[in-house]
C-alpha positions, 0 to 999 in steps of 0.5 A: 099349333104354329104359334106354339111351335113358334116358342118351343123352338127358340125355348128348346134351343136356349134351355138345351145349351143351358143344360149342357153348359150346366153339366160340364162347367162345374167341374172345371170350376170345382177344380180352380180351389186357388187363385192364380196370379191373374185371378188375384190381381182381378180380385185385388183390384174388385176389393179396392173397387168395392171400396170405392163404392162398388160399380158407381164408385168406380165408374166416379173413380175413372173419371176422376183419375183415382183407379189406374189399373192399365192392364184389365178393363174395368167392367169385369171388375166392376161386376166383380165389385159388387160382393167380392172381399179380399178373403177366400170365400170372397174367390168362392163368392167370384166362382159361383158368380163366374158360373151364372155369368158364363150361362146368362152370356152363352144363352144370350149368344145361343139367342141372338145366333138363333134369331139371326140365323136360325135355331139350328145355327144358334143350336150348333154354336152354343152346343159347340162352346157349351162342350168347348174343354178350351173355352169351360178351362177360361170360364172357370177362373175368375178373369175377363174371359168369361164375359169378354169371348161371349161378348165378342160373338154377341157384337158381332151378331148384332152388328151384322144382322143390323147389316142383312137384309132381313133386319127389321129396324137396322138402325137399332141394332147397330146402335146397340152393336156400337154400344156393345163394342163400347162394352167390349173395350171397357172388358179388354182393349182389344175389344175396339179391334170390331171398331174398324171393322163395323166401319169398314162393313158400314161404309160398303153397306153404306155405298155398295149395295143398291141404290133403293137399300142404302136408306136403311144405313143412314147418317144419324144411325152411324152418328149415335151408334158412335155416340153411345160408344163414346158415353160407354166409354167416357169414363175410361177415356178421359182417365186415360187422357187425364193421366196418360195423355192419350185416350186410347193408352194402354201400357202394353204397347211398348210389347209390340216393338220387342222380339221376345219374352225375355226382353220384356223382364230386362231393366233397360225396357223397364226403364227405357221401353221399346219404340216403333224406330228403334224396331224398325231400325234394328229389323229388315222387312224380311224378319217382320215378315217372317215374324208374321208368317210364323205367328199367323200360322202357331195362330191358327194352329191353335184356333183349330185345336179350340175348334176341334176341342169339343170332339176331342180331334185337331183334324176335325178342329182344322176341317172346321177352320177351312169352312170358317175362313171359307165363310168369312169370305162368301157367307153373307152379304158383302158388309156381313163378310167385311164385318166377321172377315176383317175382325177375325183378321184384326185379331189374328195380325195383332196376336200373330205379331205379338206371338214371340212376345206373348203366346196364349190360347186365350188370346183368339178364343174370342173368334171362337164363336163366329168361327162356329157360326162361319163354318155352320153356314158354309157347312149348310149352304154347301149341304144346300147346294148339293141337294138342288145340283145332286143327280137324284134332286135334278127334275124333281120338285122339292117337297118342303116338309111342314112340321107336324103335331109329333114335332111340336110334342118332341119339341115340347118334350125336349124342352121340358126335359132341358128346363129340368136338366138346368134346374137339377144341375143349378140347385145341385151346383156345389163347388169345394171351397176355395183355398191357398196354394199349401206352399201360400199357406205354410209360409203365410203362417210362418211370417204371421208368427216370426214378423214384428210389425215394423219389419220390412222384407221383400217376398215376390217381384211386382205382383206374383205373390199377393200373400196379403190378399188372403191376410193382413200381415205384419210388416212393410213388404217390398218387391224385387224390381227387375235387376241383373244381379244379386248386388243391386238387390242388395244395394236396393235392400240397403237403401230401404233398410229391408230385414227380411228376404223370403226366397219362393219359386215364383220369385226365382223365376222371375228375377233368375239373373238376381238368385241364380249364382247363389241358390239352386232351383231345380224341378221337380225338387225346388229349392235344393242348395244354397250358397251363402248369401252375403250378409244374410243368414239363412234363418229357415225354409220350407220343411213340410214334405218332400220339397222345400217351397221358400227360403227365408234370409235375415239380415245379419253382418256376421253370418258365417259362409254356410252351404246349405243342402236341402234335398240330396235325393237328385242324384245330383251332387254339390258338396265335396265327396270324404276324403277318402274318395276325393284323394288329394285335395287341390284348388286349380281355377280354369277360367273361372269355370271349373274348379279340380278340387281333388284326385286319386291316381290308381297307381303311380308305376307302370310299364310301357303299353301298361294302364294308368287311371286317375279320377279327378273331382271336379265342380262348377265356378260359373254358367257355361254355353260351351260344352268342353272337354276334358283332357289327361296327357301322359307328357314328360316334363317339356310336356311333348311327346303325349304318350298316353290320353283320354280326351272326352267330355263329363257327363253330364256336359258342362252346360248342363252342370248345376250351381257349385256342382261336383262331378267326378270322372275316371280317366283310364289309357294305354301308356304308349308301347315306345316310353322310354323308362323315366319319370313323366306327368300328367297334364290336366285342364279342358278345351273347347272342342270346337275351337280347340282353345284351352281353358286358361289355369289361373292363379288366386289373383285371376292371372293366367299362369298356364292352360294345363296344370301337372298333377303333382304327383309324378308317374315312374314307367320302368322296363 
């Protein structure tokens, strides 16, 4: 009977994290039907590596410098080549693979957790990550994650059982401890963050422990745990040597010597990249600092929410985070301690550094699982002591409880209820089709049927918008590199002879400083307005329903200077009001910011103490960080005293007006009660409130000419 019990437990554990885990995944996979950039480039880059040959072909691809990718390790995307096809049922094919790879992980992890530290540990854990919301969203979408976070739990148990005391042939597991770090680098590069760590805990093992243990941690265990690391490694290591000249490259290192996102999409970095000297020259000890503090704390805020995410609570997930910190620092023998503390200590200094920079759940979820285990220890050790140190235990002698014939049935039953659980869920797993993005799909079938093959036309920077792995198209596609302005993109689409420029939301956001000053994007309506883009006509756009998704440029040297409205359901208005309520038509330049383009005075008489009121039509020339405000002064002719006014700023402020923006005010005062009777005029423009500076009026050549303009229209106070 004990010998059954023996089987049912470990069985009981597996299977019931596996039925959970088969229950709650689908829905978050049936709900990814389109692939997001990063799962397209995972994708692409399967493709090509299925042309190759599949794994072997580019494992041989490596090792002979043909497959570049820098960015994501290969090994996911060599699993991914052994079926993938650049076609949708290809990401179908890649969601249900997702699926069987994420249960065969956890169930490894659930093992592994469970023989180290008991099955009610490895119960705990794999329940945890099965019902974990943050970790299922990541498991669904065809990227690293699904292999890389279980991995990472899985090292790291292997390595620190090699390092307990209880295990048996330590030297095994920590070769296969350093072959899974290898495993590790070759799914994500920060998988070798575990690499000083292991050395770390293998040296205190190695010299800190008694005199009689430290033969279980010999030389040659080291030697070829490193040994199979390397061999793991090899193909992606001398790659990296072979083109880079580094084998540990990786192209996002320049990423930690930047301050932000933004600087990150400039050309200069692009260009020039970013180097430690140039950081630290720019930066005083008390910024890096501060820069650490603010992202070690956003840092852990986060690993709480994702450990509390299976309740549904933050204050659960930060209880959980105080007993794992806990336990890294006194569950476990000391190497054990070195080992779990310090890689989630490595994990937590790279990304809190490259916080500013970069800022996503995902990049912690791999501490997810030890954080669960830490906190279980520390949680039934803490459970523990209190039973031997409660009032009621002193003087009593534990009574150990021994499993009897009704555990060994609940056990059996709970296990065949988890077998057939798992089995329903895995034949009934059913996900809906994959398919594109509708704005992906419209304009797809737009360029199949306008484009000639020997056309060329540039759609999306870099890789945001892979259209073609879905389809070959016709013609040559070009991207838009990172450039400040419209005219080095036309100066970059003249040199390539470029027919085509198709305009989506993607590409806008990325390349804002080049499209900013010549069409509107504003959510949730998208493409709203257009300017005339010089030597471009705009041939279509996007038509179906209720915003308008791409904008499609062909080239043409006599396209007429046409603005274009595409959604006048904003509330917002940029073409000029009819004449009859624009008034008087002007054209008056502030500073190159502000254009009056019309006004309307109410009445040209009146009295003194007597109203007056005027509105005057404005429109945006350019972006604005100053909030300004307008003015109306009723001056006479040597514009001193002002015996009227109203000084306020629009609505909305001006930082906030939209491209070519026409915004009309009313402006209504007092005429001052002691105006003597005579002719006077009103003095428009707009001042910094701050500063009081004017706004300078300009003339048709850009030269100052005054910081107010008269309307002219005179305004009679009588008796």
């Amino acid at each position: 009977m004990s010998r059954l019990r023996a089987l049912l437990a470990p069985a009981f554990v597996i299977l019931c994290v596996s039925a959970i885990y088969a229950r709650q995944a689908p829905p978050f996979l049936a709900a990814n039907t389109w692939a997001t950039d990063d799962e397209v480039a995972y994708l692409e880059l399967a493709a090509d590596a299925r042309a190759l040959g599949g794994p072997l072909g580019l494992a041989g691809a490596l090792l002979r410098g043909e497959f570049e990718e820098t960015a994501r390790g290969p090994l996911y995307i060599g699993l991914l080549s052994s079926f993938v096809t650049r076609s949708l049922e290809g990401f179908d094919r890649a969601r249900a693979f997702n699926f069987w790879l994420g249960l065969t992980m956890l169930a490894l992890l659930t093992a592994l957790i469970g023989h180290a530290y008991g099955w009610p540990a490895g119960l705990f854990v794999g329940l945890a990550m099965a019902a974990n919301p943050s970790y299922l969203s990541h498991v669904a979408l065809t990227t690293a994650e699904v292999l890389f976070v279980p991995l990472i739990g899985v090292t790291l148990v292997v390595l620190a059982h090699g390092l307990g005391e209880r295990a048996h042939r330590p030297g095994g597991w920590l070769i296969a401890g350093c072959a899974l770090i290898g495993a590790s680098y070759l799914t994500k590069n920060n998988g070798l963050f575990l690499l000083p760590a292991f050395l770390a805990a293998w040296a205190v093992a190695r010299w800190g422990q008694r005199p009689a243990s430290r033969a279980r941690w010999q030389w040659r265990h080291l030697a070829l745990g490193l040994g199979a690391l390397l061999l793991i490694c090899a193909p992606l290591l001398i790659r990296n040597w072979r083109l880079f000249g580094s084998p540990l490259f990786n192209r996002n290192t320049p990423l930690l010597w930047l301050s932000d996102y933004e600087s990150s999409r400039s050309q200069e970095f692009r260009t020039y990249g970013a180097t430690l000297a140039e950081y630290l020259s720019e930066h005083t000890p008390a910024d890096m600092a501060a820069r650490l503090s603010d992202g070690t704390r956003r840092q852990l805020g986060l690993v709480a929410q994702m450990l509390g995410a299976p309740l549904g609570s933050d204050l659960v997930g930060y209880g959980a985070l105080a007993l794992a910190l806990f336990g890294f620092l006194a569950i476990g023998n000391r190497a054990q301690r070195i080992l779990y503390g310090l890689s989630f200590l490595s994990f937590l200094a790279f990304f809190a550094w490259m916080t500013p920079v970069w800022f996503s759940p995902h990049y912690m979820m791999p501490m997810l699982p030890t954080a669960f285990l830490s906190a279980w220890l520390t949680a039934a050790a803490a459970w523990r002591w209190g039973r031997t140190h409660a009032p009621l235990a002193r003087g009593r002698q534990a009574s150990a409880s021994r499993p009897t014939t009704a555990t060994t049935l609940a056990l059996a039953a709970g296990t065949a209820i988890a077998t057939g659980s798992l089995v329903w869920s895995a034949v009934h797993l059913t996900l809906p089709p994959a398919r594109e993005k509708p704005e992906v799909a419209t304009l797809r079938a737009w360029i199949a049927a306008h484009l000639a093959p020997d056309d060329s036309y540039i759609l999306g920077p870099e890789r945001d918008f892979r259209y073609e792995w879905y389809a070959d198209l016709p013609g040559l596609r070009r991207s838009v590199p990172a450039m400040n302005s419209f005219a080095e993109l036309q100066a970059y689409m003249d040199e390539r002879d470029v027919d085509w420029l198709l305009v989506t939301p993607r590409q806008y956001a990325r390349r804002q400083a080049v499209f900013e000053d010549h069409i509107l994007y504003h959510e949730p309506f998208r493409f709203v307005y257009a300017r005339p883009l010089p030597g471009w006509r705009l041939v279509d756009w996007d038509r179906q329903g209720d915003t308008v998704d791409y904008l499609i440029y062909r080239r043409d040297p006599h396209a007429p200077p046409d603005v274009h409205l595409f959604n006048a359901q904003t509330g917002r208005r940029f073409l000029l009001p009819p004449a009859a309520e624009l008034g008087q038509p002007l054209d008056a330049n502030f500073g190159d910011r502000i254009a009056l383009r019309g006004f309307a005075v109410e009445q040209t008489q009146t009295t003194p103490g007597g109203a007056l009121a005027v509105r005057l039509t404005w429109q945006r020339l350019a972006r604005m960080t100053t909030r300004y405000t307008a003015f109306v002064h009723l001056t006479p002719e040597a514009r001193q005293p002002i015996l009227g006014q109203e000084d306020r700023p629009p609505t909305p402020p001006t930082t906030e007006w939209l491209l070519d923006e026409v915004v009309s005010e009313e402006y209504r005062f007092a005429v001052a009660p002691e105006t003597a009777p005579g002719r006077y005029w009103l003095q428009v423009g707009w001042y910094d409130p701050i500063t009081g500076e004017r706004l300078p009026l300009l003339d048709k050549n850009g030269q100052v000419i005054d910081n107010s303009l008269p309307l002219p229209v005179p305004i009679e106070v009588g008796r």
